[in-house]
N, C-alpha and C positions, 0 to 999 in steps of 0.2 A: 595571973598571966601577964608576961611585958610582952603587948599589942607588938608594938616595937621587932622586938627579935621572932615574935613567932610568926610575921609577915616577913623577913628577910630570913626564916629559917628554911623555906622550900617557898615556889611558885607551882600548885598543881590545885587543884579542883578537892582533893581530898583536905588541904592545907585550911585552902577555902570556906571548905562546910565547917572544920574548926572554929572558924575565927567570927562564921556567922552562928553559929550556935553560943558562942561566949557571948556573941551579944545580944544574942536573942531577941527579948522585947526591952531591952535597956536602954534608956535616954545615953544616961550617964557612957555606957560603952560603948555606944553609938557616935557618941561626941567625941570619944575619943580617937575611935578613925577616923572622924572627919577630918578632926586635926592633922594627924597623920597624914591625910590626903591631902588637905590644903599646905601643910609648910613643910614637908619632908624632900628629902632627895628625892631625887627622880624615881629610882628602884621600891620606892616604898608607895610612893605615889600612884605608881602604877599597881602595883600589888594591891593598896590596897581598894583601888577603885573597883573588883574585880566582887569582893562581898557588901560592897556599898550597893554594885547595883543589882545585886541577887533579896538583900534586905529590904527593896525597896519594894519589890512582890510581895512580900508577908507583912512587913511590918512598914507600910507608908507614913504613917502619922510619925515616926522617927526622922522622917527627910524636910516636913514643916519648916521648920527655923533654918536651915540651911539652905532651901531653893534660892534667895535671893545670894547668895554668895554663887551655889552652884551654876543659876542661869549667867551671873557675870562671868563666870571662869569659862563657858561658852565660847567670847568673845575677846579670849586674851589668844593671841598670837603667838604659833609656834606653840599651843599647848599638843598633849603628845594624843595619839589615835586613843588609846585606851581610857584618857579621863574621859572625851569625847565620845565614843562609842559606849562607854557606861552611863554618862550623864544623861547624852539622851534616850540611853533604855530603859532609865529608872522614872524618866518625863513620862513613858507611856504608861505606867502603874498608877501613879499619884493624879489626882486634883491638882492641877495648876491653878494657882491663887490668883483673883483677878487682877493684881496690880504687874504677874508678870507673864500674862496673856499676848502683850504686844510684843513683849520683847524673845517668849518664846516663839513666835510666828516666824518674827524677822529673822529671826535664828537659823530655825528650820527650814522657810527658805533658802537662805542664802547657802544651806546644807546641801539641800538638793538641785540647785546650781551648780554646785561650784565641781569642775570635772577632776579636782585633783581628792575633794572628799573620799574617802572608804566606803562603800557598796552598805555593811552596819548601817553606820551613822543615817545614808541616805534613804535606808530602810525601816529605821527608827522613827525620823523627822518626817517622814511620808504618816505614819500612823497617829503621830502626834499634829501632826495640821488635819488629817481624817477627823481626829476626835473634835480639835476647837471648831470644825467645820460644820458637827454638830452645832455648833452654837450662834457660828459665826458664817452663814451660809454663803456671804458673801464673796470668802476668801477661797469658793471653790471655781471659779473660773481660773485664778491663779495660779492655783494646785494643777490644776488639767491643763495647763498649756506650757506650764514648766514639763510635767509626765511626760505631756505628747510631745515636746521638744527637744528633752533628753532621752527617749523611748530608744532609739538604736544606739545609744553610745555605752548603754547602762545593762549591769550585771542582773541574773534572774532573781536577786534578791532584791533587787527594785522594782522587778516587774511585776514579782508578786503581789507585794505590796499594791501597787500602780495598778494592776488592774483590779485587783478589789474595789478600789476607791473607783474608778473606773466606770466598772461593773454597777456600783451603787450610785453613782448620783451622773452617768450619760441616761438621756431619755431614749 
């Protein structure tokens, strides 16, 4: 299969399942999207962020070596909705490794601040600070007063979110 053309052969969900079933449980194929994801045009990039982060529910240990790449692509500027909204959907599946614990936090914060974010993303980064909060109980007064701060400006897909986290850890 050329990865390549059969991501800029259609954009649809059936395209999709394709291109995650070729790579199945493969290092090797796996790699080769990333590639594709990290240096291609735009159209490809987007495309194929899209089986990157459906791979990252089944097969997590394939996303290992490349979170330190992924979590800095985060924080580049002007990157597009879709790398964004898949990277941090693929955070909620995996073990985040301790060394980028901090820098997912800060991430996922500044997510769920920011008013011009996507509703996704900020629904993503809400579940991914839930989990490190397991760990890291600390950072949930920050959680909850960001929630309770953006709480009327923000889509039902944050407040789902929002109030679970909510729900579990208000006394």
């Amino acid at each position: 299969m050329n990865l390549r053309e059969e991501i800029l052969a259609e954009h649809s969900k059936t395209q999709t399942n394709k291109i995650i079933q070729w790579v199945g449980a493969s290092q090797k194929r796996f790699d080769e999207l990333v590639q594709l994801f990290l240096n291609d045009e735009y159209r490809v990039v987007q495309r194929a962020a899209w089986p990157i982060g459906s791979i990252a529910e089944n097969e997590p240990q394939l996303l290992t070596k490349h979170l330190p790449v992924f979590v800095a692509l985060l924080r580049k500027p002007g990157l597009h909705n879709a790398v964004r909204r898949n990277i941090t959907r693929l955070l909620q599946y995996i073990p985040i490794p301790e060394l980028l614990k901090g820098d997912v936090m800060d991430i996922c914060f500044s997510f769920i601040s920011d008013v011009q974010e996507k509703a996704a993303v900020k629904a993503f980064s809400l579940t991914i600070l839930d989990q490190l909060a397991n760990e890291y109980p600390e950072i949930l007064p920050e959680i909850i007063t960001v929630v309770e701060e953006r709480w009327e400006y923000e889509t039902a897909a944050f407040h789902s979110r929002a109030r679970k986290i909510l729900k579990k850890n208000k006394k």
